[in-house]
Residue frames as qw, qx, qy, qz and C-alpha x, y, z in Angstrom:
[[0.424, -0.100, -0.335, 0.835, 17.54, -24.91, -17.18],
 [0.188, -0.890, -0.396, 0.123, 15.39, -22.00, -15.29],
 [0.166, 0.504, 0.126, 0.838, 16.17, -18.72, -16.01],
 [0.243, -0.486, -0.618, 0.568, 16.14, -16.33, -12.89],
 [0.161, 0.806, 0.364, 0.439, 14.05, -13.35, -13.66],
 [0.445, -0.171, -0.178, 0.861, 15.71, -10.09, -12.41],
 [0.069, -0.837, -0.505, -0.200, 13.61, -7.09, -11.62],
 [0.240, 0.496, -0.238, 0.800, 13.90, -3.59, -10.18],
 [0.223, -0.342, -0.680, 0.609, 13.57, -3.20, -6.79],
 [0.004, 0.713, 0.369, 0.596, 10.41, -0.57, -6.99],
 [0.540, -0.763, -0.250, 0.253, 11.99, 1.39, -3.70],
 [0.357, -0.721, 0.376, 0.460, 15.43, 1.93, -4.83],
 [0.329, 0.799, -0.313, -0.395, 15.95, 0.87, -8.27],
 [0.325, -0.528, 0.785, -0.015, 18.24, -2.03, -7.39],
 [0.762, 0.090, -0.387, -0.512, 18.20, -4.71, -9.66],
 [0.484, -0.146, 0.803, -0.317, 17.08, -8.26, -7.56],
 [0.147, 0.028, -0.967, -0.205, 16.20, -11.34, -8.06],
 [0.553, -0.136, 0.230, -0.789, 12.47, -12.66, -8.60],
 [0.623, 0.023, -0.782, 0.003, 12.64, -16.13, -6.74],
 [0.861, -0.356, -0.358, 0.064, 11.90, -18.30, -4.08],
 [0.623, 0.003, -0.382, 0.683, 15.36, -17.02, -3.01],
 [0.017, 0.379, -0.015, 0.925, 14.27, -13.71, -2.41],
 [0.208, -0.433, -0.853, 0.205, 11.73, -13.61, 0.49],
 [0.100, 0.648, 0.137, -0.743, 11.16, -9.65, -0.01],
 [0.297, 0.194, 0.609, 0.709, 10.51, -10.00, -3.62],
 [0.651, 0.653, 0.080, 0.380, 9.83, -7.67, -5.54],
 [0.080, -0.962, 0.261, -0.017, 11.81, -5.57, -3.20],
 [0.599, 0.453, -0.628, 0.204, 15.88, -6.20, -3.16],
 [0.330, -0.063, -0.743, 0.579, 15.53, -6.48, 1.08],
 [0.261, -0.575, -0.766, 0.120, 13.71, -6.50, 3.76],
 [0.345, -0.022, 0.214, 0.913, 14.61, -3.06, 3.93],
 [0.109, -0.026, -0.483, -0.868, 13.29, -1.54, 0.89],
 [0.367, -0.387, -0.731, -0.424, 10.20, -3.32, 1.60],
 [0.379, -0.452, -0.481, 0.649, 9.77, -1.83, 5.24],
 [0.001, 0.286, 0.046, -0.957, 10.01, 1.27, 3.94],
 [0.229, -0.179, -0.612, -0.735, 7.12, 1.01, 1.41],
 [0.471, -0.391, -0.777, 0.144, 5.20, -0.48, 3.65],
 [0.236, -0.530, -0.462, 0.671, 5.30, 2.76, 6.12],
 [0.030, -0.119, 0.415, 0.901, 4.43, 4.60, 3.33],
 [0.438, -0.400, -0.690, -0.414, 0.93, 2.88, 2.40],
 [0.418, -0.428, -0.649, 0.469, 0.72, 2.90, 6.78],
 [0.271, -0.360, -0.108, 0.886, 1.06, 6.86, 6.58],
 [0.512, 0.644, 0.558, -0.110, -1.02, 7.28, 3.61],
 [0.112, -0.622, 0.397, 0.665, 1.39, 8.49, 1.51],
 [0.098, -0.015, -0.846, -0.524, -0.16, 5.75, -1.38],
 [0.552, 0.262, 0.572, -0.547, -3.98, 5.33, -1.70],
 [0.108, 0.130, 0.833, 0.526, -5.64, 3.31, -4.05],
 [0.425, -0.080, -0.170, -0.886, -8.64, 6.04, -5.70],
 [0.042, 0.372, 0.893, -0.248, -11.99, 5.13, -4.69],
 [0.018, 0.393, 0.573, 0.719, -15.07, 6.07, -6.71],
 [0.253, -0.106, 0.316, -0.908, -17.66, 8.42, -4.65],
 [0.350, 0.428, 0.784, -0.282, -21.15, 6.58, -3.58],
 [0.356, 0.763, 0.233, -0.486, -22.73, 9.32, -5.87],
 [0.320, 0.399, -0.639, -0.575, -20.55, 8.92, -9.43],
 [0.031, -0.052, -0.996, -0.060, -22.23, 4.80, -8.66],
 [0.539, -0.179, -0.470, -0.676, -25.45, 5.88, -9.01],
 [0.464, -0.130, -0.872, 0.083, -26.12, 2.98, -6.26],
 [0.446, -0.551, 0.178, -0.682, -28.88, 3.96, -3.41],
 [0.683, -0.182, -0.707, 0.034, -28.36, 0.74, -1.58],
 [0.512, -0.846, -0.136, -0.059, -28.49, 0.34, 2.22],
 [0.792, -0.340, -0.103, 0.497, -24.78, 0.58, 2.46],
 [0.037, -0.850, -0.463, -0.250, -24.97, 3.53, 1.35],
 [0.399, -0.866, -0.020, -0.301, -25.52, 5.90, 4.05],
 [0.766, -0.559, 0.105, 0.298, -22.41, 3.73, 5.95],
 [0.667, 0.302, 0.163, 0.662, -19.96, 4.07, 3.04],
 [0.190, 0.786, 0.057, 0.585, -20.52, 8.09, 3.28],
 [0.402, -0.825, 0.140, -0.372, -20.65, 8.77, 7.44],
 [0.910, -0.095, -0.170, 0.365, -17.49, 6.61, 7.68],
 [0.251, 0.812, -0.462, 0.252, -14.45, 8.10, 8.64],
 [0.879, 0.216, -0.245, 0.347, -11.08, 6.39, 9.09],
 [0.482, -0.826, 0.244, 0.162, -9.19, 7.53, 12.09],
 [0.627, 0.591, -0.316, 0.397, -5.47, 8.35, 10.76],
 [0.638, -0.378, -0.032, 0.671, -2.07, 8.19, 12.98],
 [0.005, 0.949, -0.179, -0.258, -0.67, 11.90, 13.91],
 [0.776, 0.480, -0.221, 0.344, 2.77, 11.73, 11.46],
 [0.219, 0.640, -0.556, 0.482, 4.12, 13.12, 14.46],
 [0.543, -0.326, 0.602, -0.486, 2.68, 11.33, 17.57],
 [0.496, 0.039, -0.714, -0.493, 2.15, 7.79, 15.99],
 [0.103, -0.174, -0.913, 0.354, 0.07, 6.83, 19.06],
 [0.250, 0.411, 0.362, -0.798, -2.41, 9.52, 18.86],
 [0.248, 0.534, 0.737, 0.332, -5.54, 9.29, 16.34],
 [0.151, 0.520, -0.007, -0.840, -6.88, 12.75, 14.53]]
């Protein structure tokens, strides 16, 4: 017999089921998992990112990695770029 593992919903708390049944796992609904999503969209989450210069690395990519910039959505106009 399988044992369903039960988890917390890392939005709300909610404990849910992690299975096949679930199709938002780990979240408890599509929901919960919407909303996280627009979070990471908004940049409210970023996953750190080490500076070209703490890597020591002089490669050619380089020079692109630094004079990049990432166009962000206004938080109030979400059509407009700033």
């Amino acid at each position: 017999m399988m044992r369903i593992m039960k988890v917390l919903c890392p939005r709300c708390k909610r404990e849910t089921e992690y299975s096949r049944g679930n199709p938002s796992r780990p979240f408890c609904s599509e929901r919960c998992n919407l909303i996280d999503l627009g979070q990471w969209v908004d940049g409210a989450y970023a996953i750190p990112v080490a500076d070209a210069s703490e890597l020591g690395s002089s490669g050619p990519d380089d020079e692109r990695i630094e004079s990049a910039e990432t166009p962000r959505l206004s938080p109030t106009d979400p059509g407009k770029l700033h």
